[in-house]
C-alpha positions as CSV (number, residue, x, y, z in Angstrom):
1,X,94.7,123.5,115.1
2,X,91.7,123.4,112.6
3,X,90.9,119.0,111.5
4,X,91.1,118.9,107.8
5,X,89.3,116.4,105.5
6,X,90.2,115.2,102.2
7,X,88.5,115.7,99.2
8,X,88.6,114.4,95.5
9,X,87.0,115.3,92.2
10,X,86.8,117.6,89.7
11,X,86.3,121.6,89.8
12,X,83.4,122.4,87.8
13,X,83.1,126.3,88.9
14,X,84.7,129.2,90.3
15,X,83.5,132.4,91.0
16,X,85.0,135.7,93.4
17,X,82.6,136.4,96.5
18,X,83.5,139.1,99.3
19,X,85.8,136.7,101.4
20,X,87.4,134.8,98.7
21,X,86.5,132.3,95.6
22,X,83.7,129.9,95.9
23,X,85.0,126.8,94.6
24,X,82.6,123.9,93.2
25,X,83.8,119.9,93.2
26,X,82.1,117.5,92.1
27,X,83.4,115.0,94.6
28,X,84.0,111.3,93.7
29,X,81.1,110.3,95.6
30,X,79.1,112.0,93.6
31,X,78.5,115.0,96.1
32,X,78.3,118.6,95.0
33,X,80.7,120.6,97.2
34,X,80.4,124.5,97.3
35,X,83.9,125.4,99.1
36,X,85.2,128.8,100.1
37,X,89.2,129.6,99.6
38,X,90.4,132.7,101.0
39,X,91.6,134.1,98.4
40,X,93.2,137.6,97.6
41,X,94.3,138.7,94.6
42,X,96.7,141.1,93.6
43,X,97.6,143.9,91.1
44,X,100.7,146.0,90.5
45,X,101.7,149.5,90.1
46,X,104.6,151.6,88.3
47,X,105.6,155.3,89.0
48,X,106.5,157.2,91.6
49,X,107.1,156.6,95.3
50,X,104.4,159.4,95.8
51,X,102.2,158.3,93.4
52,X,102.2,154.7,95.5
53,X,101.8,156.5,98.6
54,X,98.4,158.8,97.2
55,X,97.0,155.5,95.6
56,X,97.1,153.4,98.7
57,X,95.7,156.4,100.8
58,X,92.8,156.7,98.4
59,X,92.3,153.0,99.1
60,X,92.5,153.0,102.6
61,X,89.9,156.4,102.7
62,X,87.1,154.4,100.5
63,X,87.7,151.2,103.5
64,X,88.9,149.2,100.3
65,X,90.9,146.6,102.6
66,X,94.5,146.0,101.2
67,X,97.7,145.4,101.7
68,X,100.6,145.9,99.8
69,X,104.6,146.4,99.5
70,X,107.4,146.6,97.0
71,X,108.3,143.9,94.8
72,X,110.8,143.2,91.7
73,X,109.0,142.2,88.9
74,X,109.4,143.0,84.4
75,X,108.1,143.8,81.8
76,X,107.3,141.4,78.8
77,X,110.0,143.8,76.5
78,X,113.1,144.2,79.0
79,X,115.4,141.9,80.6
80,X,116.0,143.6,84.0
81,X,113.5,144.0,86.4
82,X,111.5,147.3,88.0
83,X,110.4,148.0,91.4
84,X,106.6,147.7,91.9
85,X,103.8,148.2,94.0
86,X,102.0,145.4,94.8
87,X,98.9,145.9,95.9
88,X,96.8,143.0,97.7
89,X,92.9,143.3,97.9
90,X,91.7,141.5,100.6
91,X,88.1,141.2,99.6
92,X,87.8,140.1,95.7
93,X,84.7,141.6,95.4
94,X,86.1,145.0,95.6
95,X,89.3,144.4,93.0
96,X,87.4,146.5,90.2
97,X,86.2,149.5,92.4
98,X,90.2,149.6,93.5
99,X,91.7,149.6,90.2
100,X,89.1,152.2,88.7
101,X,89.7,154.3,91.8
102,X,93.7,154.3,91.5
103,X,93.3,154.0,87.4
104,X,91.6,157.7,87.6
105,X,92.7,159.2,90.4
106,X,96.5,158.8,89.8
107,X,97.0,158.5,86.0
108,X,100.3,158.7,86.1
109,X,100.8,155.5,87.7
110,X,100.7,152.6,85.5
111,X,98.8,149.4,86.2
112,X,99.8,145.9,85.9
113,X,97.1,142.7,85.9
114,X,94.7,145.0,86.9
115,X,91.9,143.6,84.2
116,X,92.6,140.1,84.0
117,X,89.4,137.8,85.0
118,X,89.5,137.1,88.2
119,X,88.6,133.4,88.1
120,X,91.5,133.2,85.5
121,X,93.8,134.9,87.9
122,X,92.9,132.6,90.7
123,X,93.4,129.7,88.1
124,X,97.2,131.3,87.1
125,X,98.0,131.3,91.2
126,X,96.5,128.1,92.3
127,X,97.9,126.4,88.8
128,X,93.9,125.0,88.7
129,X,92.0,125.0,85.2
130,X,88.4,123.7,84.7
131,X,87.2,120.3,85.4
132,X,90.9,119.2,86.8
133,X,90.7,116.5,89.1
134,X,91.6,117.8,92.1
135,X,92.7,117.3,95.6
136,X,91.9,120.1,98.6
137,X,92.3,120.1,102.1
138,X,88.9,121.6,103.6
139,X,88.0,122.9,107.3
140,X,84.7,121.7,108.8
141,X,83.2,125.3,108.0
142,X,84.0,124.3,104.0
143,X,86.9,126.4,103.8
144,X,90.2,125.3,101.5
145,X,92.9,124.5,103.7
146,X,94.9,123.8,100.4
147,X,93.9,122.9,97.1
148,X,95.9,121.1,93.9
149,X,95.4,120.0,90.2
150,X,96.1,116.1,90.7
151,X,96.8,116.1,86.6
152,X,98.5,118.8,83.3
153,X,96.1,120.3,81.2
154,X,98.3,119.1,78.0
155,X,97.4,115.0,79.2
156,X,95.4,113.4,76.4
157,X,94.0,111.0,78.0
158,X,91.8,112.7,80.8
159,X,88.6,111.3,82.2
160,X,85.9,114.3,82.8
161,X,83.1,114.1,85.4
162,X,80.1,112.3,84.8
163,X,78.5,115.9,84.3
164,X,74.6,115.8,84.1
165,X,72.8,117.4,81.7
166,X,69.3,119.2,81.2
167,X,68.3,120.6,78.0
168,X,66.1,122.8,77.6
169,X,64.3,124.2,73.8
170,X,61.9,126.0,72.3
171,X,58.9,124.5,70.4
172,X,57.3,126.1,67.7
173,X,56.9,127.4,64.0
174,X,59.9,129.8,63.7
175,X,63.5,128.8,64.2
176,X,64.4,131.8,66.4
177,X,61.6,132.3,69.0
178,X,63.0,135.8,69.1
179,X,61.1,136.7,65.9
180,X,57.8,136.1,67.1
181,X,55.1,133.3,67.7
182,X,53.6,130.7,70.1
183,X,55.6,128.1,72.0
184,X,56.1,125.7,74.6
185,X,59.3,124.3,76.6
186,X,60.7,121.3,76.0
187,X,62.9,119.9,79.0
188,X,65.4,116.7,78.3
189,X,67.2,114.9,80.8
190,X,68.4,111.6,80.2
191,X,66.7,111.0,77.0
192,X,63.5,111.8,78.7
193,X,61.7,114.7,77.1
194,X,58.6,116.5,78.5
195,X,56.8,119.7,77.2
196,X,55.6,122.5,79.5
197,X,52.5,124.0,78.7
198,X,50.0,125.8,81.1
199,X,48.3,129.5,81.2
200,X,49.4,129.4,84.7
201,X,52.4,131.6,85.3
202,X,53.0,130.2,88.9
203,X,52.2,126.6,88.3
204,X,54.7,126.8,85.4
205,X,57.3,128.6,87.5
206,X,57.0,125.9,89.9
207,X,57.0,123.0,87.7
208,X,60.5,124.6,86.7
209,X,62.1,124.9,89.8
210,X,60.6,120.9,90.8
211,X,62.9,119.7,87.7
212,X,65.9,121.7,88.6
213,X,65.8,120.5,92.1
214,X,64.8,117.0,91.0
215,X,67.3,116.5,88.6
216,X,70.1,118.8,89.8
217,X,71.8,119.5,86.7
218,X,75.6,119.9,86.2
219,X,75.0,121.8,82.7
220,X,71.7,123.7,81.5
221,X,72.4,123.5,78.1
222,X,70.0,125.0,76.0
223,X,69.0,126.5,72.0
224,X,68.3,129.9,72.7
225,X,69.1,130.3,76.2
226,X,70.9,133.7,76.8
227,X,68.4,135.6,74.6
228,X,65.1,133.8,75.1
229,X,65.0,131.3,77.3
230,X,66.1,132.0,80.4
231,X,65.2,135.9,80.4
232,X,61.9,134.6,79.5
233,X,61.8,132.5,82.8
234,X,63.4,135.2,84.9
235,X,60.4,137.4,83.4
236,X,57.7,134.4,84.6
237,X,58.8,134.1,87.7
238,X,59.1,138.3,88.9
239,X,55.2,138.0,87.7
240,X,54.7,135.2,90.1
241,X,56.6,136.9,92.5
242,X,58.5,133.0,92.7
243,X,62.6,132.7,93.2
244,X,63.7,130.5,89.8
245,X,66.5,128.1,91.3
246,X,68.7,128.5,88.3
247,X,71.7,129.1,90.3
248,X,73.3,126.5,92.5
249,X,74.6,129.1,94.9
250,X,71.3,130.6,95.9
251,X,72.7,133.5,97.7
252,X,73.9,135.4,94.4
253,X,72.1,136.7,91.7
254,X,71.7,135.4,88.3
255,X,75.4,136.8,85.2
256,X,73.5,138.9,83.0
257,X,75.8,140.8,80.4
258,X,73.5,143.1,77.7
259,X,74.2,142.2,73.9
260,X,76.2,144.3,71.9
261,X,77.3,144.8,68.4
262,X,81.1,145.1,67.2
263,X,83.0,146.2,64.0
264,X,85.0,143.1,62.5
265,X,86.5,143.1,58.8
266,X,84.0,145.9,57.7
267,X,80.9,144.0,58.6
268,X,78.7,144.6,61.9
269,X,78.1,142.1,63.9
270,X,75.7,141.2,66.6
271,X,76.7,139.4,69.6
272,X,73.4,137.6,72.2
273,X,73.8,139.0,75.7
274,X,74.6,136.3,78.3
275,X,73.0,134.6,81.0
276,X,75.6,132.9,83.4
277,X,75.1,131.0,86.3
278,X,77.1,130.3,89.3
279,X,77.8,126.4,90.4
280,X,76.3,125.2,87.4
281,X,76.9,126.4,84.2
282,X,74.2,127.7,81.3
283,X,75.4,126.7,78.0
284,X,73.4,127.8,74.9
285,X,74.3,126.4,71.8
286,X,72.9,129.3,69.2
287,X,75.7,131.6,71.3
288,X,78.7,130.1,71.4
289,X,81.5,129.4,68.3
290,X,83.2,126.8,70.7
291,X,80.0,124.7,70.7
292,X,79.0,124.7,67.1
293,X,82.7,123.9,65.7
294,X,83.7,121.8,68.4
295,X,81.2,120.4,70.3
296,X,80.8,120.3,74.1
297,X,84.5,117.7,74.1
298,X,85.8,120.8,72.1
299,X,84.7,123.4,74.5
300,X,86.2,121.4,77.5
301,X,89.2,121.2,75.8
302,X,89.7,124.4,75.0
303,X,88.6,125.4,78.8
304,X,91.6,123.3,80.4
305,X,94.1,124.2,78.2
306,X,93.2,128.2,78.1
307,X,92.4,128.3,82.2
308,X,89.2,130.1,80.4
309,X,85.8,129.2,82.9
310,X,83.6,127.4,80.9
311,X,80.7,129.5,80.7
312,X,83.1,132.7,79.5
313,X,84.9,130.2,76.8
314,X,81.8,129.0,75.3
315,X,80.7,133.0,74.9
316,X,83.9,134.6,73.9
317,X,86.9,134.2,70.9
318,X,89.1,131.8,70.3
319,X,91.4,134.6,70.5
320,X,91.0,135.3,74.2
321,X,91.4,131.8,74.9
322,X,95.3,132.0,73.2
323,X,95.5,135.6,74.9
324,X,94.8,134.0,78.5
325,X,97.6,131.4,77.9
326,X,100.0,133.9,77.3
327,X,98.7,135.9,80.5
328,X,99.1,132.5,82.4
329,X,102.7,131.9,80.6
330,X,103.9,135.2,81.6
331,X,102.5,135.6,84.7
332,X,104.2,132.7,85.9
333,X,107.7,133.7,84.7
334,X,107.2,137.0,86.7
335,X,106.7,139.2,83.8
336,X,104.1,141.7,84.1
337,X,100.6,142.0,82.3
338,X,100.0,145.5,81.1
339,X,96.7,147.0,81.4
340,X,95.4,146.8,78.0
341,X,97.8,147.2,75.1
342,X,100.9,149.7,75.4
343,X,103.2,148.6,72.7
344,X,103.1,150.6,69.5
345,X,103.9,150.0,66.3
346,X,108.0,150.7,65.2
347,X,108.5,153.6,63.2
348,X,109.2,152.6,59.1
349,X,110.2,154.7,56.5
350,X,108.0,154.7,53.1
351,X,109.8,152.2,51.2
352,X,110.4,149.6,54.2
353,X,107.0,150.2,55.2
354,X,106.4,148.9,51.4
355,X,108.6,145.8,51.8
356,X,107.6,144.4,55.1
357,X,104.1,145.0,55.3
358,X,103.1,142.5,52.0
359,X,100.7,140.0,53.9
360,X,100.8,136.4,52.5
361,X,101.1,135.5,49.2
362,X,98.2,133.7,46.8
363,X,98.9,132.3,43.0
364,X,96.2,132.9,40.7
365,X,94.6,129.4,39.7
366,X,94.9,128.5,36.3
367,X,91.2,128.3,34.8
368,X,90.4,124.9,33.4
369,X,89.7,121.5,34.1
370,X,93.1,119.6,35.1
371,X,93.5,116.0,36.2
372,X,96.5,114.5,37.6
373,X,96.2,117.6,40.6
374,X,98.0,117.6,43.7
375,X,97.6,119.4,46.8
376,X,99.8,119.9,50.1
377,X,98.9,121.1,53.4
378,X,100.8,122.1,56.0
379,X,99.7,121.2,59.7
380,X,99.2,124.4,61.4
381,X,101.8,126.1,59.1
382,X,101.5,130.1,60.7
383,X,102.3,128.8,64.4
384,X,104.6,125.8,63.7
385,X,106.5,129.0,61.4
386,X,106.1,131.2,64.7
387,X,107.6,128.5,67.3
388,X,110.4,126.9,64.6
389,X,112.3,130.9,64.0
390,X,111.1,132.2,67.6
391,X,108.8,134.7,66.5
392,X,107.1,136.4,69.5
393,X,107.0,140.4,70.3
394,X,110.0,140.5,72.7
395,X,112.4,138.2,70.6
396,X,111.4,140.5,67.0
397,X,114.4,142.9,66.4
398,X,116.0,142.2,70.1
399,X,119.3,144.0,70.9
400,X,121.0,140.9,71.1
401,X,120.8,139.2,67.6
402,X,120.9,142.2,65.5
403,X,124.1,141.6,64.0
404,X,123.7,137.5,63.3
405,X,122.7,136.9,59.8
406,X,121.1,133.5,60.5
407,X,118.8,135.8,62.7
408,X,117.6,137.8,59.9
409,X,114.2,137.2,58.6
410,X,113.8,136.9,54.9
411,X,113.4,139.5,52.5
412,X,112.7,142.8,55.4
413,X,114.5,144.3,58.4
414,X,113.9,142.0,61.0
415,X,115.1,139.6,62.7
416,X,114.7,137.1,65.6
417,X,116.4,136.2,68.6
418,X,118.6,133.1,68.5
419,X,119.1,132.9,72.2
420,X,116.4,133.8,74.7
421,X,112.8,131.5,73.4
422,X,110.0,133.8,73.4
423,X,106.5,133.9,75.1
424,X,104.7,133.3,72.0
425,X,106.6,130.1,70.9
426,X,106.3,128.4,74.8
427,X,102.9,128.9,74.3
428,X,102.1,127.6,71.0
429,X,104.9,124.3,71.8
430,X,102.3,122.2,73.8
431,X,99.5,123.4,71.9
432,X,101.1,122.0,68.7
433,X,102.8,119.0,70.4
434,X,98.9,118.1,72.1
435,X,97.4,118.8,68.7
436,X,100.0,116.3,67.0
437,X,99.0,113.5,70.0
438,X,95.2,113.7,69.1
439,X,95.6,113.3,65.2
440,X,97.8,110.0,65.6
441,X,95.0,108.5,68.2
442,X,92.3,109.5,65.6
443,X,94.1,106.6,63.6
444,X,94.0,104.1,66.3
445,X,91.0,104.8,67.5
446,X,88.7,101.9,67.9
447,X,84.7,103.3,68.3
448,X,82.9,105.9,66.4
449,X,82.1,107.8,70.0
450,X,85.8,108.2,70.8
451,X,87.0,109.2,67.6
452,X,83.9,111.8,66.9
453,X,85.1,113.1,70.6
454,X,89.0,113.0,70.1
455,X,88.3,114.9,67.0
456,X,86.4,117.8,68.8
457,X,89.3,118.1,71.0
458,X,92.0,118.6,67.8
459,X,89.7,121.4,66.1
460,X,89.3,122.9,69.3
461,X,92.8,123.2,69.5
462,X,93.1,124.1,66.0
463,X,91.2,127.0,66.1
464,X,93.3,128.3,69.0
465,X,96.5,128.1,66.8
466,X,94.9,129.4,64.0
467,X,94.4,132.8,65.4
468,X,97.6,132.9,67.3
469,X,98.7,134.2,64.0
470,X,96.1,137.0,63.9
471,X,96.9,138.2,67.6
472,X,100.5,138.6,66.7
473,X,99.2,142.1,64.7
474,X,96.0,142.5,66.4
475,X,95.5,146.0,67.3
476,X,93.8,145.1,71.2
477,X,96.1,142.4,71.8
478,X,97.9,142.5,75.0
479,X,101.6,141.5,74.0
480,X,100.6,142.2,70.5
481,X,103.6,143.5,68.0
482,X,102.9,144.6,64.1
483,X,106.6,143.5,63.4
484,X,106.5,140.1,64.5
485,X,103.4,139.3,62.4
486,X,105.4,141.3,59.3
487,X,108.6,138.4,60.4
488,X,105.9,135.7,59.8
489,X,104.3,136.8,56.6
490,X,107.7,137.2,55.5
């Protein structure tokens, strides 16, 4: 039998390699641990007993190693379960080639968790989330014996690790370096700032990689980094023909995800391509909404309670954040996550089409100057309406309540379940509950530093409630329903 030692910290990164997950803890001695668990994670398939047998053939012919079997498991919209497929891939690194193999060669099957994240799938197994303290049993060859969250993403009171911190800026005339001009690096650590300047690309290169491995940093967190910065440095150092230790984990290659633009209430957007490292994480403040509404407190926040990695939370919506904890919610009651969206929209005549689909409702002010003017505002009024009448896709017009007048929702031809809660209101419960916890310690908190952080951490959770609304409707959302965000309007 393998000897075990103990460790405990916090996880700061997880990644998939060929063998399993590399973990990294920062251990309470202050030690950076890079830590392999043997991990292999699974999807599921629907269909047809020959359509199982041609998909795991194809598998086994491409030397995809797998294993798999049938298991009970249903969907989101039913009460009795299905037999599935599930099929195991034993090296994480080849998940994606499996499902696009059986996703195109067998069409007819249909796929389960097949595009979830997989650092957010290991998270929903091991019941981990970001910087959790921790507690895992490890091999002398680094390898996870076991591994456990030593405390509950909804605690309040949570101590993070002492993170450090290099920042790194531009210097010069225009405010976005991507428009042109001349200028020079600044690198802060510790309130110590020095400027980089030089003609020589190697000596610069180098002078790089002495801070990073000086100073070691937890978080590059940087103005400009995933459009300028870094691909700036990559750029310096293939003309020096130098490696740039950027990443922690020196045997893999630097994230890099292009930039794109997307459609969103008829205007065009443009969205910074991303630069992500692996056991450290690259932060850049002019690309993330978490960081500029919420601060790096916020961002953390919203990373535990989401079981959204850091560097993908600080780059993406709010709304996948609420998205993945109704994956996590639903994947651990057994109900299966359908590749992409497959629920459509109920068929409505004219007229009830007319009635149901209003929107919400705004009163014209009246123009002039008034005194004497009151105002009242509801605390997160769309989800506390959402969890307080049970409105989530499955429990919108079940089978069960139809004829219960106290079901009905006001005004339209819905109504809610009275019996069964639904995903939607477990979800939004402990966000609202957590929210309700921070705003009565903003009111008893002492310093300026804890109440400027305690208040990052409400708006962080804020803004995941305030699109839980939106992703009721939302046309890509995964256990998205048109009906139940009609129920709440209404």
């Amino acid at each position: 039998m393998p000897l075990f030692h103990h460790l405990t910290g916090w996880l700061l990164d997880a990644y998939p390699v060929h063998v399993g997950m590399a973990v990294w803890l920062l251990a309470d001695n202050g030690v950076r641990h890079r830590l392999l668990d043997p991990y292999a994670p699974a999807f599921y398939l629907a269909g047809t007993s020959t359509g199982f047998t041609q998909a795991t053939r194809l598998l086994t012919q491409r030397h995809i190693a797998h294993r798999h079997g049938m298991v009970q498991r249903r969907e989101l919209w039913d009460a009795d379960t299905i037999p599935v497929c599930e099929v195991v891939i034993i090296h994480p690194t080849q998940f994606q080639q499996a499902v696009k193999l059986v996703r195109e060669s067998v069409p007819h099957l249909r796929l389960y968790q097949a595009d979830v994240a997989l650092p957010q799938l290991y998270f929903y197994d091991r019941r981990l989330f970001p910087l959790c303290r921790c507690e895992a049993d490890v091999t002398g060859h680094a390898l996870i014996h076991a591994i456990h969250a030593c405390d509950s993403p909804w605690e309040t009171d949570y101590h993070l690790p002492p993170l450090s911190i290099m920042e790194l800026m531009v210097e010069g005339a225009s405010p976005n370096p991507n428009h042109g001009g001349v200028f020079h690096l600044l690198v802060r650590v510790e309130d110590r700032e020095r400027r980089l300047e030089g003609e020589d690309t190697a000596e610069f290169v180098q002078t790089v990689n002495g801070l990073l491995q000086r100073y070691d940093p937890d978080i590059l967190l940087t103005d400009w980094g995933d459009s300028y910065i870094l691909p700036r440095l990559l750029h310096l150092a293939k003309l020096a023909r130098m490696p740039l230790a950027l990443n922690r984990d020196v045997t893999l290659p630097i994230g890099i995800r292009s930039a794109r633009s997307y459609f969103s209430y008829g205007r065009v957007l443009a969205q910074a391509g991303a630069r992500t490292l692996s056991g450290r994480l690259h932060l850049d403040r002019r690309n993330s909404f978490a960081l500029a509404e919420t601060g790096l407190a916020g961002l953390f926040e919203q990373a535990r309670v989401t079981k959204v990695p850091i560097q993908q939370m600080a780059r993406t919506t709010t709304g996948t954040g609420i998205t993945s904890m109704q994956l996590e919610r639903a994947h651990q009651a057994g109900i299966l996550i359908p590749y992409r969206k497959q629920q459509g929209e109920a068929f409505k005549t004219a007229f009830e089409l007319l009635e149901t689909d209003q929107g919400g409702l705004t009163y014209a002010p009246l123009s002039g100057y008034h005194e004497m003017v009151g105002e009242l505002d509801f605390a997160s009024m769309y989800p506390t309406i959402m969890m307080r009448f049970n409105v989530s896709p499955e429990t919108v017009n079940c089978s069960c309540c139809r004829g219960d007048p106290a079901a009905l929702v006001p005004e339209i031809y819905h109504h809610t379940c009275r019996k069964t809660q639904g995903l939607v209101p477990q979800v939004l419960a402990p966000l609202l509950a957590k929210r309700t916890q921070y705003k009565q310690q903003l009111k008893t908190a002492t310093s300026a530093a804890m109440r400027r952080i305690i208040d990052q951490r409400q708006t962080s959770l804020k803004w995941l409630l305030v699109v839980s609304f939106g992703y009721l409707g939302y046309k890509n959302a995964r256990f998205g329903k048109i009906e139940a965000h009609e129920a709440v309007t209404a």
